[in-house]
C-alpha atoms as an extended CHARMM CRD file, in Angstrom:
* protein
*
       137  EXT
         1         1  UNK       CA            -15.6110000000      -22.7250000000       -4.1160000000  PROA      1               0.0000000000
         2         2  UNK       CA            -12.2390000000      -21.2950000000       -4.6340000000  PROA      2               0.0000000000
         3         3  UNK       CA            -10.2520000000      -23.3390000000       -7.8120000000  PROA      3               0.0000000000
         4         4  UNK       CA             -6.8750000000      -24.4610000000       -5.9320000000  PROA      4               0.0000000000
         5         5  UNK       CA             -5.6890000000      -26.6650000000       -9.1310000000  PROA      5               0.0000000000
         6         6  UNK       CA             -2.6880000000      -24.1370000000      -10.7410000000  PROA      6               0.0000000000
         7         7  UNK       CA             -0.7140000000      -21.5880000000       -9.2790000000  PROA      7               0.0000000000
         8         8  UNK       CA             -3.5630000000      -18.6200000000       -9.2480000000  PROA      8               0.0000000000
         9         9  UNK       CA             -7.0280000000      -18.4900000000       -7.8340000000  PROA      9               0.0000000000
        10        10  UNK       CA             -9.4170000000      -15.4890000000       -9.1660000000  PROA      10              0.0000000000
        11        11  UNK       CA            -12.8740000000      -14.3450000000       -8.1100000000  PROA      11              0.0000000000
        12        12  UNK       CA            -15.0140000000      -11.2550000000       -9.1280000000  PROA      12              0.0000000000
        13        13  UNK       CA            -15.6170000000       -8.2520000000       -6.5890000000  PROA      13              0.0000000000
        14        14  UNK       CA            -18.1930000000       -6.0980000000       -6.9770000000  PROA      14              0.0000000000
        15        15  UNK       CA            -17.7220000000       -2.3380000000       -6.4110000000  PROA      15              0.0000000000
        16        16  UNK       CA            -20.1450000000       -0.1400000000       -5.5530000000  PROA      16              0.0000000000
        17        17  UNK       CA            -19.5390000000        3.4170000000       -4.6200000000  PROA      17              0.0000000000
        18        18  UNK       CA            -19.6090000000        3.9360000000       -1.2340000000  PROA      18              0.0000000000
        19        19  UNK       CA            -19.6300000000        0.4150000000        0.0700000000  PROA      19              0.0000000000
        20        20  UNK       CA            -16.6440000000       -1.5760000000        0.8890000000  PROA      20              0.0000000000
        21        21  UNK       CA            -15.5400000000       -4.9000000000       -0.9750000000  PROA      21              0.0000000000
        22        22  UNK       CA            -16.0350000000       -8.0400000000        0.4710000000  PROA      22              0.0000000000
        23        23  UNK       CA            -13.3330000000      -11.0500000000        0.0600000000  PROA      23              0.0000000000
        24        24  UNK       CA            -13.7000000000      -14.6730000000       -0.3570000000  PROA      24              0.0000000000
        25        25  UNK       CA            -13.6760000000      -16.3740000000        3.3790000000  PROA      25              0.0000000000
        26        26  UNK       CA            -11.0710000000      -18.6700000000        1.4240000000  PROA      26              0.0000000000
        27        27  UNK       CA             -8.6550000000      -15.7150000000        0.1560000000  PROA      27              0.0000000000
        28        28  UNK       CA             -8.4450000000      -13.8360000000        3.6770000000  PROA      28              0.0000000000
        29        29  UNK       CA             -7.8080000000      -17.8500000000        5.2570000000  PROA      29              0.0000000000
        30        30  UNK       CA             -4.8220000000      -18.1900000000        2.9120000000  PROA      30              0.0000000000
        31        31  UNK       CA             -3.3270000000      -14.8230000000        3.0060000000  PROA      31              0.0000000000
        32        32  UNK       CA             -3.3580000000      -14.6070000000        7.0430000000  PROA      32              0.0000000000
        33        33  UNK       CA             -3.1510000000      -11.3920000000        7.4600000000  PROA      33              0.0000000000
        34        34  UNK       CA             -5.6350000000       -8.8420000000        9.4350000000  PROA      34              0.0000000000
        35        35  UNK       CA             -5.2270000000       -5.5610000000        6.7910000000  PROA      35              0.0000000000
        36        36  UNK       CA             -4.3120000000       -5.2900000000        3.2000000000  PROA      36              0.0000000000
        37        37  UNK       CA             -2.5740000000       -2.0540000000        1.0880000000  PROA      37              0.0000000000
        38        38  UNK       CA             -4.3510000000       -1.2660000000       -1.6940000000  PROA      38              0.0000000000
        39        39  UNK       CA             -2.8040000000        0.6110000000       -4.5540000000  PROA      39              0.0000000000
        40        40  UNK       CA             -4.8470000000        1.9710000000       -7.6430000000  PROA      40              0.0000000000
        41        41  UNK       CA             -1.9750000000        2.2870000000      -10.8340000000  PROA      41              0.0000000000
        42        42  UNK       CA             -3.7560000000        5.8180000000      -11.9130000000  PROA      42              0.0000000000
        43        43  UNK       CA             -2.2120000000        5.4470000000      -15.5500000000  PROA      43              0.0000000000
        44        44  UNK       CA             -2.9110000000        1.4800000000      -16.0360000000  PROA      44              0.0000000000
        45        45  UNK       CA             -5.9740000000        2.0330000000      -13.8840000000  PROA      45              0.0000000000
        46        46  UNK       CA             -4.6460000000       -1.3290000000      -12.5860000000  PROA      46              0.0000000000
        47        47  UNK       CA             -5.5160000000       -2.0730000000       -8.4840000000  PROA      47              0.0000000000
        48        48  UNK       CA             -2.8730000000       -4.3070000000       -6.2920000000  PROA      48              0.0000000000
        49        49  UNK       CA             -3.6720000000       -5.6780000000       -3.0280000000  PROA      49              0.0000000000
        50        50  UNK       CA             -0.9050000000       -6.4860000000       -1.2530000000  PROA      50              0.0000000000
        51        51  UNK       CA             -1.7540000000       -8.2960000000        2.4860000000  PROA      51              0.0000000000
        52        52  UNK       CA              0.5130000000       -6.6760000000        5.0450000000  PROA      52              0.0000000000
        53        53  UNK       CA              1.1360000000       -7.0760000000        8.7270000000  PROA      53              0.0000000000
        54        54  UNK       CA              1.2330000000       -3.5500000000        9.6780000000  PROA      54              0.0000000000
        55        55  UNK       CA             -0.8460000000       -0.6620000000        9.1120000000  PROA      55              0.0000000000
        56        56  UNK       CA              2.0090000000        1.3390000000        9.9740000000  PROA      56              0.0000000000
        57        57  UNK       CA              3.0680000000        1.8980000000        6.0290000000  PROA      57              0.0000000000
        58        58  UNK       CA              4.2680000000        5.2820000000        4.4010000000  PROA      58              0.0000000000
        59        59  UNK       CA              3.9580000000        6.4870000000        0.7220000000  PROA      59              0.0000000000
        60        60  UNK       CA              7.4190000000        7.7980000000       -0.6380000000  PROA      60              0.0000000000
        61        61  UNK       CA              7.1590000000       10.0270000000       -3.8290000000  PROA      61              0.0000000000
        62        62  UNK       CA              9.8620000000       11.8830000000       -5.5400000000  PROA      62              0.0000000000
        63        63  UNK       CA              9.2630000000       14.0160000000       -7.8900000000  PROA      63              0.0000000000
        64        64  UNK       CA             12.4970000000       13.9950000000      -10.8380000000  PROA      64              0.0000000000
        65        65  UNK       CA             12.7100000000       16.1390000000      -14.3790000000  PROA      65              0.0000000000
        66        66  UNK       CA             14.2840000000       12.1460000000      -15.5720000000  PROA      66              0.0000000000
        67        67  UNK       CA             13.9400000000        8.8500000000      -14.3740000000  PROA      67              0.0000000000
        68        68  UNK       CA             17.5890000000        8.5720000000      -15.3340000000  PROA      68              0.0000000000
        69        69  UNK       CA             19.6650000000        5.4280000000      -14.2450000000  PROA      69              0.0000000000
        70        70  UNK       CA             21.3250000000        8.4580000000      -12.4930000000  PROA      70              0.0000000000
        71        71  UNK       CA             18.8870000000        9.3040000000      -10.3180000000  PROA      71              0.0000000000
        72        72  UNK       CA             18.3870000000        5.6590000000       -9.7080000000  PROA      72              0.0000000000
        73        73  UNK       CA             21.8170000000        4.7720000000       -8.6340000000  PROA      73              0.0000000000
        74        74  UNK       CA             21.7720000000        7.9870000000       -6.4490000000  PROA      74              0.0000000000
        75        75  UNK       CA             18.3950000000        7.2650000000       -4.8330000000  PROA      75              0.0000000000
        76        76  UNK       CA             20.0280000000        3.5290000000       -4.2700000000  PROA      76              0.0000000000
        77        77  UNK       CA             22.7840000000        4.9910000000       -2.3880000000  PROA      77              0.0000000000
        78        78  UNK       CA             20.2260000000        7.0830000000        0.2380000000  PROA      78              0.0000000000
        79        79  UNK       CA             18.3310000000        4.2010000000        0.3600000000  PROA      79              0.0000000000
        80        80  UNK       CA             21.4110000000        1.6540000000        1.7610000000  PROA      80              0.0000000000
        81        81  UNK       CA             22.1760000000        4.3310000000        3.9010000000  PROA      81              0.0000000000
        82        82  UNK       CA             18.8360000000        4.4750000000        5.1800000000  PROA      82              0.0000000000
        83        83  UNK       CA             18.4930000000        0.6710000000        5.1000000000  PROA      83              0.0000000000
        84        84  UNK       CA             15.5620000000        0.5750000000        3.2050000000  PROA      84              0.0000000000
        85        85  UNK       CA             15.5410000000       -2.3970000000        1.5580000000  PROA      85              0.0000000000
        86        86  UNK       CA             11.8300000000       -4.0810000000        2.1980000000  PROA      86              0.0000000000
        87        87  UNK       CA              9.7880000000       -2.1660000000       -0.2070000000  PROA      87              0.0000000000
        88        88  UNK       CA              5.9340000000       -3.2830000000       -0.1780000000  PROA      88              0.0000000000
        89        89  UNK       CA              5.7120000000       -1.7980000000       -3.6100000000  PROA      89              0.0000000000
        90        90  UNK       CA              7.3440000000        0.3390000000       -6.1500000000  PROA      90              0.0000000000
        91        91  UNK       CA              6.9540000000        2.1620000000       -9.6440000000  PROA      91              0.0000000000
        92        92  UNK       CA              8.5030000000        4.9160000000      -11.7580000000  PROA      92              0.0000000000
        93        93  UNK       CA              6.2180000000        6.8080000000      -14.1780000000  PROA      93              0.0000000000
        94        94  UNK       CA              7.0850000000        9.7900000000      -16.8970000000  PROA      94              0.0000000000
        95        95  UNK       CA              3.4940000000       11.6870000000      -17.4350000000  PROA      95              0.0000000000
        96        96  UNK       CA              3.3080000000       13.0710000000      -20.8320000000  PROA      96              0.0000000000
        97        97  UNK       CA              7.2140000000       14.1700000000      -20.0390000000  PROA      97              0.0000000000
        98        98  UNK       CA              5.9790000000       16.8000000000      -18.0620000000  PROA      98              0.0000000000
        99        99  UNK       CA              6.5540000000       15.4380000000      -14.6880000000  PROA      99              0.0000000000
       100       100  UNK       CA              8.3020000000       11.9040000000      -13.3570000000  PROA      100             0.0000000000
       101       101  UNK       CA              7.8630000000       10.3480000000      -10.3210000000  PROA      101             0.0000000000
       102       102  UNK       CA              9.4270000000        7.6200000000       -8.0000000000  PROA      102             0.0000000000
       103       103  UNK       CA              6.9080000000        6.1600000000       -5.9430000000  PROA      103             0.0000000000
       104       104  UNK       CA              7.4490000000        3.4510000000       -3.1620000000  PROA      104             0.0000000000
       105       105  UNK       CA              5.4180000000        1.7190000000       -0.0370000000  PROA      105             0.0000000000
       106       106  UNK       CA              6.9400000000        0.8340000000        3.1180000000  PROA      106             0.0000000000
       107       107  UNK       CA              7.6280000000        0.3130000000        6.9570000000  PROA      107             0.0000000000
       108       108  UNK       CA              9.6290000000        2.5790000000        8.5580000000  PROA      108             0.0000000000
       109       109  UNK       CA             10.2310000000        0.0520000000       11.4290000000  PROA      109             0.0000000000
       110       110  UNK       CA             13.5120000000       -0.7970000000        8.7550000000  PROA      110             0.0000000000
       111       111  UNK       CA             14.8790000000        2.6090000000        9.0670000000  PROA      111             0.0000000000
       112       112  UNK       CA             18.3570000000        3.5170000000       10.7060000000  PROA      112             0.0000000000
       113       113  UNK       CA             17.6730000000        6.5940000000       10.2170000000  PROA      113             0.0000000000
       114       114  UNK       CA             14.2100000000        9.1620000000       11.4910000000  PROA      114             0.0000000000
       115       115  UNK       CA             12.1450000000       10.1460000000        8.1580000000  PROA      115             0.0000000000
       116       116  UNK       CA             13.0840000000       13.5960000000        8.3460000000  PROA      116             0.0000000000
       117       117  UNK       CA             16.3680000000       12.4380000000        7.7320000000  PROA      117             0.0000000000
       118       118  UNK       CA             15.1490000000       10.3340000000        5.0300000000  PROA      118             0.0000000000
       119       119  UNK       CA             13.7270000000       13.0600000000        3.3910000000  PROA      119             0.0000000000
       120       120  UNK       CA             16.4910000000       15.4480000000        3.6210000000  PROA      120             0.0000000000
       121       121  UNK       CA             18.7310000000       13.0230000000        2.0290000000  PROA      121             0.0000000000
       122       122  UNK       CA             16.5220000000       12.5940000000       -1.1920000000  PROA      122             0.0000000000
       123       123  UNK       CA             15.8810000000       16.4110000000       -1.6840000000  PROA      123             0.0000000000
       124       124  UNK       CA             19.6420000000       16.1510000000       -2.2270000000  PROA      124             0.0000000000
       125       125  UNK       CA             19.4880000000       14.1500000000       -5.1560000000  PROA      125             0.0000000000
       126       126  UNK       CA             20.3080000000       15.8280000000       -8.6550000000  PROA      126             0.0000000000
       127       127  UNK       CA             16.9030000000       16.6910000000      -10.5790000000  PROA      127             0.0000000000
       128       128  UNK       CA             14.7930000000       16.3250000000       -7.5390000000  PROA      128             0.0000000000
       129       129  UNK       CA             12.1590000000       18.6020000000       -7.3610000000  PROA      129             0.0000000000
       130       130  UNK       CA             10.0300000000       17.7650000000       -4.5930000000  PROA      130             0.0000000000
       131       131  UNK       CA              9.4940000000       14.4430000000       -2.1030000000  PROA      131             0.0000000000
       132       132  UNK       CA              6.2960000000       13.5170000000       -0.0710000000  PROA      132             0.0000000000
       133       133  UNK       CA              6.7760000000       11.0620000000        2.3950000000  PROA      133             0.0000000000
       134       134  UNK       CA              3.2900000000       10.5550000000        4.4380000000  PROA      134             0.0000000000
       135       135  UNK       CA              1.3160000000        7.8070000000        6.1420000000  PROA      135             0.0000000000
       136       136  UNK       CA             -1.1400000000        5.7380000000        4.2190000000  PROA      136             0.0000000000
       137       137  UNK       CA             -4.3590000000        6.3010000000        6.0180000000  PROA      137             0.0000000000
C-alpha cells in the first residue's frame, strides 16, 4: 500500500538487466498517463521519469565551448521565435571543461516553425559547435 499522508509517495524498483521495470498499480492510476520519458543524468547518475502524453518527443542538444548567459539569452531568442516554450525537461552541463552541452526534451507539436528550421537557427548561435535534434525512441 502506497503512503498518501505528505506530499511524496516512494517505492523501490528492482532492475535487472534485460527486463523491464514494473510500477506500482497505484503510481500509473495517479499519474494517468499511457507512456513515460525516462532520462538517466549520466554525471549525477540520477534517473527522472517524467509521465507524458505523447510519444512523439525529441532530444535537443547543443554543443557550446561556454554555457555563458550569452549563449543563453541567444538560444532564448531562437527559442521565442520558434515558440518553444513547453520543455519536458532541461539541463546544462560543462564536462571536465572540455565540452558543454544544452540539452532539452520536447514536442514539436509547439513549433511555428519545421525542425530543420529549428536547427538552422541554433547552429547560428555564437560558440555553437554542433546541435542534434532526434526522436526519442
Amino acid at each position: 500500500m502506497i503512503d498518501r499522508e505528505g506530499a511524496t509517495s516512494a517505492v523501490i524498483l528492482r532492475f535487472t538487466a534485460g527486463k523491464p521495470v514494473e510500477f506500482p498499480a497505484e503510481f500509473v492510476k495517479e499519474i494517468g498517463e499511457k507512456a513515460g520519458l525516462t532520462i538517466l543524468h549520466h554525471k549525477d547518475r540520477v534517473m527522472k521519469l517524467f509521465p507524458v502524453a505523447s510519444d512523439n518527443i525529441y532530444l535537443l542538444r547543443i554543443e557550446i565551448s561556454d554555457l555563458s548567459r550569452n549563449f543563453l539569452k541567444q538560444l532564448n531568442y531562437a527559442f521565442n521565435d520558434a515558440k518553444l516554450s513547453d520543455i519536458i525537461f532541461t539541463t546544462g552541463v560543462c564536462l571536465r571543461g572540455e565540452k558543454c552541452y544544452y540539452e532539452c526534451y520536447f514536442v514539436p507539436d509547439q513549433l511555428v516553425v519545421s525542425l530543420d528550421e529549428l536547427e538552422d537557427s541554433l547552429k547560428m548561435i555564437d560558440g555553437v559547435s554542433r546541435v542534434v535534434l532526434r526522436k526519442v525512441e
